[in-house]
C-alpha positions in Angstrom: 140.0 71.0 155.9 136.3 72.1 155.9 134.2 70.8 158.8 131.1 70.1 157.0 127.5 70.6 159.0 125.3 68.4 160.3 121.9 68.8 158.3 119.8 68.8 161.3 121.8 72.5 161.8 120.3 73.5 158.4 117.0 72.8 158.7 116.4 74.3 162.3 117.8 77.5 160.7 115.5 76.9 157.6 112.6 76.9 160.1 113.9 79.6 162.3 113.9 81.8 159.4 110.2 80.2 158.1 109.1 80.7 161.3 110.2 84.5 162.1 108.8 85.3 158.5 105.6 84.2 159.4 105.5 86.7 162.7 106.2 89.0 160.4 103.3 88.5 158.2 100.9 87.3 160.9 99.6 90.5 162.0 99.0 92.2 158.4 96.9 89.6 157.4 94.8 89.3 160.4 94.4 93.1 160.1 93.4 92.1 156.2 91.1 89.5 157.3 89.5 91.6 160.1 88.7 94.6 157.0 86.9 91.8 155.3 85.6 90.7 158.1 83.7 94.3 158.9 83.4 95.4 155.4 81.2 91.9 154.8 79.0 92.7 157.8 78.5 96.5 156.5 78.0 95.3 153.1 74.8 92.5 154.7 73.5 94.9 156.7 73.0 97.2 153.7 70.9 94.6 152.1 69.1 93.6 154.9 68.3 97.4 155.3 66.7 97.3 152.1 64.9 94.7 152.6 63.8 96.5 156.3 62.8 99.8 154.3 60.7 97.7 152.1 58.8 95.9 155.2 58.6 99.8 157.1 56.9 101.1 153.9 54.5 98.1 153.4 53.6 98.5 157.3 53.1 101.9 157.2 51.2 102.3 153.9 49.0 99.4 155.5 48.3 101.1 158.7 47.4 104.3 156.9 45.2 102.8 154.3 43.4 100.6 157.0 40.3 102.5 157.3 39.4 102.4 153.8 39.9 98.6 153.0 37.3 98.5 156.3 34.8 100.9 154.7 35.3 99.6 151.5 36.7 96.0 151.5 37.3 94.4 148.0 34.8 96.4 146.4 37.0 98.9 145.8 39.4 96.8 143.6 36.2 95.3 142.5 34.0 97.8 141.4 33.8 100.1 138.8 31.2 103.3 140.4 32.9 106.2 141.6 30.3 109.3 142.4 32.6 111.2 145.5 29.2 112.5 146.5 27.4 109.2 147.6 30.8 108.3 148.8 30.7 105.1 146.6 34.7 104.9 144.8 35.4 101.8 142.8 38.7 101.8 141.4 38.7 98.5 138.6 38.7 101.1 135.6 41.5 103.0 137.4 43.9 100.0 137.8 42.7 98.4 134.6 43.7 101.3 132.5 47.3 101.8 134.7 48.1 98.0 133.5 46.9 97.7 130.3 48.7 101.3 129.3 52.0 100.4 130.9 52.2 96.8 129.3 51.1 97.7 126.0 54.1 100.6 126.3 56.5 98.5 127.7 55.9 96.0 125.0 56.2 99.0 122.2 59.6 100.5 123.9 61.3 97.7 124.5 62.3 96.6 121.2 62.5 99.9 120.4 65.1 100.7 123.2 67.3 97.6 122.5 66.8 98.8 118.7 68.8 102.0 119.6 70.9 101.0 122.4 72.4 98.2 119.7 73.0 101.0 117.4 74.9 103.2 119.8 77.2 100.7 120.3 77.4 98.2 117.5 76.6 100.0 114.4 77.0 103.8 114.4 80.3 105.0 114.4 82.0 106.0 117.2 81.7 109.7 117.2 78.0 109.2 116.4 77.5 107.3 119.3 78.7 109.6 121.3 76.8 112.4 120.3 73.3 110.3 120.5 74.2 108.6 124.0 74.3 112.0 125.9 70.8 113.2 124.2 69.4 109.9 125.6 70.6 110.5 129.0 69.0 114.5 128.6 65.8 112.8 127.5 65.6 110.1 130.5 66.0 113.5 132.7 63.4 115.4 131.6 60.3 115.6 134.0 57.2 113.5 133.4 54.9 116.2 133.7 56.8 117.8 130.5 55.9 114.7 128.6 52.4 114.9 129.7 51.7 118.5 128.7 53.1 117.6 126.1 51.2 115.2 125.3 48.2 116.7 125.6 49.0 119.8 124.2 50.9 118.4 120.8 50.1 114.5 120.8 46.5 114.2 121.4 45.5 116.9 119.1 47.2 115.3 116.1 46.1 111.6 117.3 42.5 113.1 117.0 42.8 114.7 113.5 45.2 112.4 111.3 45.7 108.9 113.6 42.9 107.9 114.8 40.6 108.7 112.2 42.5 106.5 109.9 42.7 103.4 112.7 39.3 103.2 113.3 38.2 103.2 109.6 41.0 100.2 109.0 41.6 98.7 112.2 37.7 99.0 114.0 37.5 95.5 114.4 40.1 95.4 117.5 38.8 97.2 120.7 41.4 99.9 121.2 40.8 101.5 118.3 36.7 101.4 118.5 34.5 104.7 119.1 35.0 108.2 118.6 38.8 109.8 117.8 38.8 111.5 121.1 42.4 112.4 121.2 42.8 111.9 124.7 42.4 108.3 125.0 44.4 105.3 125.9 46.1 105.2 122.7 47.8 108.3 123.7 47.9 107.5 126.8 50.4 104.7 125.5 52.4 106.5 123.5 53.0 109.3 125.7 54.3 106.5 128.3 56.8 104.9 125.5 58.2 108.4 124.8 58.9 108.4 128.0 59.8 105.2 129.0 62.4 104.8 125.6 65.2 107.0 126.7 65.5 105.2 130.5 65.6 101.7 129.0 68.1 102.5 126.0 70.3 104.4 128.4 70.6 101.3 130.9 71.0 98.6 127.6 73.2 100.7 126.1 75.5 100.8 129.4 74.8 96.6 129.5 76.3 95.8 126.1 78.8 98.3 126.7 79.9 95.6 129.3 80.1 92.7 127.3 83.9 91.7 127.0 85.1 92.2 123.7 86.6 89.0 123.4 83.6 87.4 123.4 82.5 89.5 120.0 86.1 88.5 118.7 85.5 84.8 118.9 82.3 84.8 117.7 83.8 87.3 114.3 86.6 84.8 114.5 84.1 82.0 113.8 82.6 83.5 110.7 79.7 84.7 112.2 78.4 88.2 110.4 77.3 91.0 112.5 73.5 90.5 113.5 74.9 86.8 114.3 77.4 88.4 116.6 74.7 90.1 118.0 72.5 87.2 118.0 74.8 84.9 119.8 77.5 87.0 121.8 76.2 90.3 122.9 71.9 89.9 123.7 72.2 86.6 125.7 75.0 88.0 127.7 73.6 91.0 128.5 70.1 89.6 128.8 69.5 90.2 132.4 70.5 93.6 132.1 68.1 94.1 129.7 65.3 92.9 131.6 66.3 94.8 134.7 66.1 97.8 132.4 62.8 97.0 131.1 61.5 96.4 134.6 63.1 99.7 135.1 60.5 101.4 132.7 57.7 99.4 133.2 58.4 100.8 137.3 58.4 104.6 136.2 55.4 103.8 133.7 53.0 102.7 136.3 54.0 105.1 138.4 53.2 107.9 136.1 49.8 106.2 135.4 48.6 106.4 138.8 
């Protein structure tokens, strides 16, 4: 005859075995945990170190501009004289035609990028796509001071003789296109900026609704919806943010190319 167990016997073996499994795995995950433990604190101190870099620059470019917001004060922002000689320097028409360039070329570029970027992606075929996407990329790369030789060289020259001309007889009545077709102006000013702020924005959009999940396209098709409403409704509000940080992207390199 069999002499059956006790089941007491079977569950202190159950836990002897539950137990000596978890030795086992005790130390691997407290080695796990202690990665992610130091690779968290790496990872905040990187950001905070931005954040340090950005309050070391501010300091710095505070300290070193100090003596001229104490000859100067606010009439430097405010004013609009600048004759080196008599040492007076207003910079309002400086900063005022930095702004108003950079916005107005943001504002042409952007749809313009997005324009592109959508059909790279969405529309053109594939190996068409391909071939425009790296041409972007070469034109994002190129130097600014390219563009503006360029521009002066090629752009303003034609603005003076064909565009202009035929603005300011039809389209006097708005500011930016009254006086004289002086070729170098703000209106090229602009243009040369969304040249070069186009191929920086399209590259980054283009890489955003690259990252849209294709099921998401899939259920919107799936629903009916035609291509611009897949566009519409699937791939521009998901990728939205990107977008923005793109255009804030160009809007960054414009001013800085204005100053």
């Amino acid at each position: 005859m069999e002499t059956e167990l006790p089941s007491s016997c079977y569950t202190d073996a159950t836990e002897t075995t539950v137990q000596s499994a978890r030795k086992k795995h005790e130390p691997a995950q407290a080695k796990k945990l202690n990665g992610d433990a130091v690779f968290r604190y790496l990872t905040t101190c990187f950001a905070f170190s931005i954040i340090l870099i950005l309050a070391l620059m501010l300091y710095e470019m505070t300290g070193e501009s100090m003596p001229a917001i104490k000859a100067f004060g606010w009439q430097f922002v405010k004013s609009t004289e600048w004759d080196a000689v008599q040492g007076i320097f207003g910079a309002l028409p400086y900063l005022y035609g930095s702004v108003v360039s950079s916005v107005l070329a943001l504002a042409l570029a952007t749809p313009l990028s997005i324009g592109a970027a959508l059909f790279i992606t969405e529309i053109a075929p594939a190996r068409v796509g391909a071939l425009v996407a790296p041409l972007v990329e070469l034109l994002a790369a190129i130097p600014s001071v390219i563009y503006g030789l360029w521009g002066v060289l090629v752009m303003a020259p034609w603005l003076q003789s064909t565009v202009q001309p035929f603005l300011i007889e039809h389209f006097g009545f708005i500011p930016l296109f009254q006086g004289a077709p002086y070729g170098v102006s703000m209106l090229a000013a602009i243009f040369i900026l969304m040249i070069m702020v186009v191929p920086i924005i399209t590259s980054i959009t283009r890489e955003v609704l690259l990252a849209v999940p294709q099921s998401q396209k899939e259920a919107a098709i799936a629903l009916g919806a035609t291509r611009w409403e897949t566009i519409k409704i699937a791939i521009l509000p998901y990728g939205k943010s990107g977008i923005l940080g793109a255009s804030i992207l160009g809007l960054g390199r414009a001013i800085g190319e204005t100053m």
